[in-house]
Every structure is written in structure tokens, then in C-alpha cells.
N, C-alpha and C positions, 0 to 999 in steps of 0.2 A: 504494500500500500504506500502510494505516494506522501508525501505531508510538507505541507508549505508550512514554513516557519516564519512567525512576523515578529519582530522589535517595534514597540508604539514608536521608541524616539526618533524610530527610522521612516515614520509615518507621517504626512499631514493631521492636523487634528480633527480635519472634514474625513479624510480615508478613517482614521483610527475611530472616528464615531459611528461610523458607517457601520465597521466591522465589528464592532460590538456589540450596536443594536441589533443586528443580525444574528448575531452567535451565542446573546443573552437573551434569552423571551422560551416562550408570552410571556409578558411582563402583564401584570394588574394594571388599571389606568385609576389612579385618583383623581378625579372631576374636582377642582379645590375651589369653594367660593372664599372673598378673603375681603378688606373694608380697608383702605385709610382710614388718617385722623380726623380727615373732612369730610368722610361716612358715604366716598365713593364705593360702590360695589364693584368687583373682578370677579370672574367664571375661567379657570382653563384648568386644562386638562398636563398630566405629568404620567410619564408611566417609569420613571426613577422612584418606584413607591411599591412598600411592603407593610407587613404585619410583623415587629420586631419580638413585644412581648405581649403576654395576658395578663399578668398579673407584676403591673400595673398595666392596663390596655395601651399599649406605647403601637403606633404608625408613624414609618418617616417616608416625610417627599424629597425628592432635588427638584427645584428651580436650577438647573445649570444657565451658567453665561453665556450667553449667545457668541457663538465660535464665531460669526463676520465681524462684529464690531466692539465682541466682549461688556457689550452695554448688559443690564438687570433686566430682570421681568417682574411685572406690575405687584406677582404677588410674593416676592422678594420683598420687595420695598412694605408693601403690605403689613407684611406680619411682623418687620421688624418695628413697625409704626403700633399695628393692633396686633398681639400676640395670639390669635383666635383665629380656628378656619373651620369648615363644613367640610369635611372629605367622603365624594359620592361615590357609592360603585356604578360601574356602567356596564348597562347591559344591549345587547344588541337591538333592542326598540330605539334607543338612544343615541345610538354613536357615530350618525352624520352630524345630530345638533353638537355634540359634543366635539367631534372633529374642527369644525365651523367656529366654534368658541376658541378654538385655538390660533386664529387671524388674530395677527397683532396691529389691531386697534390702536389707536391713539388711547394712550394713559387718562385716564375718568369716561372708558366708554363703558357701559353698564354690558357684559355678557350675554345675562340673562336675556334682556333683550334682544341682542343682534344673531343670539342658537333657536329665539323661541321659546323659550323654558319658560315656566313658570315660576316666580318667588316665594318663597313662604318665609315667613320671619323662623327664625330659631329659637329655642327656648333656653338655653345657656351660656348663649355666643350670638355676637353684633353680627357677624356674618347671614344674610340668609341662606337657605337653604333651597335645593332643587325639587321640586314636588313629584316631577316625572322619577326621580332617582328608586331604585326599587329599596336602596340602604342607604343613608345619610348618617356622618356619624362627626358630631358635634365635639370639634377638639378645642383645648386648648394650647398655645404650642409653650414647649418646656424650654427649648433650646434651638439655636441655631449655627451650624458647625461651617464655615467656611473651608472648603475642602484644597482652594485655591484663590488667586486671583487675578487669572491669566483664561482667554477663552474659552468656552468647555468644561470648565472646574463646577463643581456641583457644589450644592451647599445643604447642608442635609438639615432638614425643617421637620423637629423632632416632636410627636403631637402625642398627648396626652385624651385618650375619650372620655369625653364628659355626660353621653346622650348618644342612643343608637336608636333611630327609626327607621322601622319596615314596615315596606308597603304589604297587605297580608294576601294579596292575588300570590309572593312570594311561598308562602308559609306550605309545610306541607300537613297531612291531617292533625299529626299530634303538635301543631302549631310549632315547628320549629324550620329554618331555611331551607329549603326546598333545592339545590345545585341544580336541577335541569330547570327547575320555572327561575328561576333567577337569570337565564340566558346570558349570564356574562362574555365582555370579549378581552381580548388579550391583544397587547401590543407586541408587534413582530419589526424588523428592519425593512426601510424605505416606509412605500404606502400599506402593507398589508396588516393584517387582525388578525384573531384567528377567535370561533366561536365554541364557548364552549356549552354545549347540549346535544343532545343526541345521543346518535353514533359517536361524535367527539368524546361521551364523557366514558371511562374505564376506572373498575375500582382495581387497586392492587393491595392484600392482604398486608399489613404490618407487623413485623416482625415483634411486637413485644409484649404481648401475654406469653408468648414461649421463645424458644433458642434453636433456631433452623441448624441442623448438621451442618449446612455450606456447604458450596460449590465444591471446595476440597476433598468433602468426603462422597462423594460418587464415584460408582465406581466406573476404572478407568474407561471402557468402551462408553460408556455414556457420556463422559466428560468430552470424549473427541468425536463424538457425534456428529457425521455430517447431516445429519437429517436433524438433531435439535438446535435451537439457536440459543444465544445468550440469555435471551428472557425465558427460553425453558429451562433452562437450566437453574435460574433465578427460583422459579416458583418450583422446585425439585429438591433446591439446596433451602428450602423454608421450611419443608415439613421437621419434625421433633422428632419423632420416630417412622424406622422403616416398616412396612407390612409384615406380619408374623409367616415366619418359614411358612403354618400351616393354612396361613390367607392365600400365598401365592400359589403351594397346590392342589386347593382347591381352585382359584382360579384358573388354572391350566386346562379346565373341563368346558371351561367359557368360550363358546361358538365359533366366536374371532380368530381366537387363539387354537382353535382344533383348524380351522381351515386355515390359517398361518402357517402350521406345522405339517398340515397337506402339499399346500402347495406347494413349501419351500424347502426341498429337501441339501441344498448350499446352506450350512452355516450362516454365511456372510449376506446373503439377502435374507433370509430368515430373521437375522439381526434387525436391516433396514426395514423390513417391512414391521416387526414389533414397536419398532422405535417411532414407525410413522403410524402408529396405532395409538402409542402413545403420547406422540405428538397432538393427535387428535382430541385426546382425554383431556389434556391440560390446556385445548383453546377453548372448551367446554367448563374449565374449573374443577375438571376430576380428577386432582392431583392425585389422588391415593389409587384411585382405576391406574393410571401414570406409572406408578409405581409400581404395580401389583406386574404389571405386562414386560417391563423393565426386567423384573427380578426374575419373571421369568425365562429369561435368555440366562439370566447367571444362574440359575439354578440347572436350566437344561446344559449347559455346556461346560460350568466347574471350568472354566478357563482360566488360566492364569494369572492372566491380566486386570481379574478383579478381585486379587488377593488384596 
């Protein structure tokens, strides 16, 4: 496999931005509404923004410096004036107005207006807040970290929640966020998004109510599996325990596995073809079937190579 190697210093800061955006994402987009001291409203969007902690509810954004002219953005100057921001999630009903809100306007042009949004006053913060927004979450900001002062440098806008409103078309029956009705989108490099619901959304099991054996411990034909991939092998090296000796030959009686061992009397496709049996189990989420069909090629063959 090829591999281009990049030096930022050896970059323009337009190339090196470029490259980054692309290489880091989806990124979250925080929609920030934010006030001066003269009780101008701003609306724009940042997708330099995460969920740092819970306890204390901590979200930070970057307003970076604009790489042409290294001049501020309105809601920079903002917060360091009114310490207070609305930070919205965006979900795909939303994210042309919210695009659109991101035109840089001349300084006291109200957002709200010029996306279409609607304003709602907030209940803990001067800022208002987006109506259309399916979560709105009313911060205070704790800090603000200068990360440079040269074009492109981010400045991390450290927010503290004070107030979290959902819209409840979000909620799912036992009244809690709902991931596919929330439709969120993600920021990707150049113009693209990415959406997530649907087909887009996949759960992946987490590893800590138990301690996955690991990749490490499979045994060797299966670890160099031309037929499994990285991510089977992932959810293979997650289970805690293997199948019992007396699970696997009982399963040996299993249909599949009888016309498997018909069919294929080479070893070596006998192999491939369990493995693509197995392959099949674990796109299904039946790791332990996975396993069962796995084990038994090492049980039928005592080869070596799974000492």
C-alpha cells in the first residue's frame, strides 16, 4: 500500500485546512447564537465542536481566524463581550438555513433573520435561541483558550450547560432522544455532510460490561482470513468466552455445515467456505453462530496452526 506523507509546515494553511477537514469528520455542527454588549444578535454555525464532559456538562466550539485576512468572527468578539451562547444541534430539516447563516454578513446583521429561523428568547442566557432546532442547549461560556494568533488558529470557547430543550416530535416512546428522528448531519471537507439516519445509522456493541479475548487470541487460520475483514474480526475478538467443545459438536449436525462438508471435500475450500458462513452470521449479529462454525474447522482438522 502506497502512503503519502504530509509535514503541515510544509503546507499552505489553505492546503493544511483543507486536509484536515477532510481527514477529521463528521464533525457535529454547533449552530451558536451569541449577543454583544449593544444586544446585537449572531446565528453561525462551527463544526470545530464536541461534547468534552458530563459531569460538569462542558461543550467546546473554535471560532478559528479567518486564514485570508486573519480578521475575528462576530461570535468571537461576542462572547468575549457577553460570556453566554445557545448551542443548536442541526439536523437535516435545517441545514440549508443553517449553511446560509454562515454568509458573512456585515457585523450587527441579525442571522436569525437572513436563515429564516425563528427566535425564541432563552430562559438562562441573553442569547436567543432557534425554535426550528430539534436540541438547544443554553451555555454559559467558562473560558476562552487562544490557541494562536496567526490565520487559522482556533480559539476554543469553553461552554458550560445551563438548560437543555427538546423539541418532543425528537423523543422516543419512553420519552428519551430518539438518534434516527433527531436526523442529525455531520460536517465533512469542502461542501459535503453526511446524514445521519437510516441505513447510515449502525450500533456497535461496547466492550465494557465484559473483556473481549482480542484479536490476539484467534486462532491463527482465522486471524489470516482472506475471507474475514478487520471488522470481523473486531466483533470475534469481543466475545468473553469461546463456544463449549460440546456446543460446537452439536452444531456440526447443522444443515449448512452437513452440506459444507459435502460439498467440500479440499480442506482448504472447506475452510473458505465455513468462514464465508461465518462471515455471514456476524453481518447478521450472530457472533456466537460465528463462532460455533469457526470452531468447527479447528475441531474437524486439529491442525496445527491453531495450537
Amino acid at each position: 500500500m502506497s502512503v503519502l506523507t504530509l509535514t503541515p509546515s510544509d503546507l499552505s494553511t489553505t492546503d493544511l485546512q483543507r486536509t484536515l477537514q477532510f481527514a477529521v469528520g463528521p464533525r457535529p455542527i454547533a449552530l451558536v447564537s451569541s449577543i454583544n454588549r449593544e444586544g446585537q444578535v449572531n446565528l453561525s454555525p462551527f463544526s470545530f465542536f464536541n461534547l468534552f464532559s458530563s459531569n460538569p456538562p462542558i461543550l467546546v466550539f473554535s471560532p478559528a481566524r479567518r486564514v485570508r485576512d486573519n480578521s475575528t468572527k462576530d461570535t468571537l468578539n461576542n462572547v468575549l463581550q457577553v460570556p453566554e451562547v445557545v448551542i443548536h444541534a442541526v439536523s437535516h430539516a435545517m441545514v440549508e438555513q443553517t449553511s446560509l447563516s454562515s454568509t458573512e454578513y456585515p457585523s450587527g446583521t441579525n442571522e436569525f433573520i437572513k436563515a429564516g429561523f425563528t427566535q425564541v428568547a432563552s430562559s438562562h442566557v441573553a442569547p436567543p435561541r432557534v425554535a426550528e432546532a430539534p436540541v438547544a442547549l443554553e451555555c454559559q461560556v467558562n473560558d476562552v483558550v487562544a490557541l494562536g494568533d496567526g490565520p487559522g488558529a482556533g480559539n476554543l470557547v469553553i461552554c458550560e450547560v445551563l438548560a437543555i430543550h427538546i423539541d418532543s416530535s425528537v423523543l422516543d416512546e419512553d420519552g428519551r432522544l430518539d438518534q434516527d428522528r433527531l436526523d442529525l448531519v455531520g460536517r465533512l471537507g469542502g461542501d459535503w455532510y453526511v446524514r445521519a439516519k437510516g441505513d447510515a445509522l449502525f450500533e456497535v456493541e461496547k466492550p465494557i460490561a465484559t473483556r473481549g479475548i482480542g484479536v490476539d487470541a484467534l486462532p491463527r487460520s482465522v486471524r489470516l482470513s482472506t475471507i474475514l475483514t478487520g471488522n470481523d474480526l473486531g466483533k470475534l475478538g469481543n466475545i468473553e468466552m469461546l463456544p463449549l467443545q460440546s456446543e460446537v459438536e452439536e452444531f456440526m449436525q447443522h444443515h449448512r455445515i452437513q452440506t459444507i462438508f459435502r460439498q467440500y471435500a479440499d480442506p482448504i475450500e472447506r475452510r473458505e467456505a465455513l468462514h464465508q458462513y461465518a462471515k455471514e452470521q456476524l453481518e447478521k449479529g450472530k457472533v456466537r453462530k460465528a463462532w460455533k462454525a469457526l470452531l468447527v474447522d479447528r475441531l474437524n482438522t486439529h491442525s496445527s496452526d491453531e495450537e
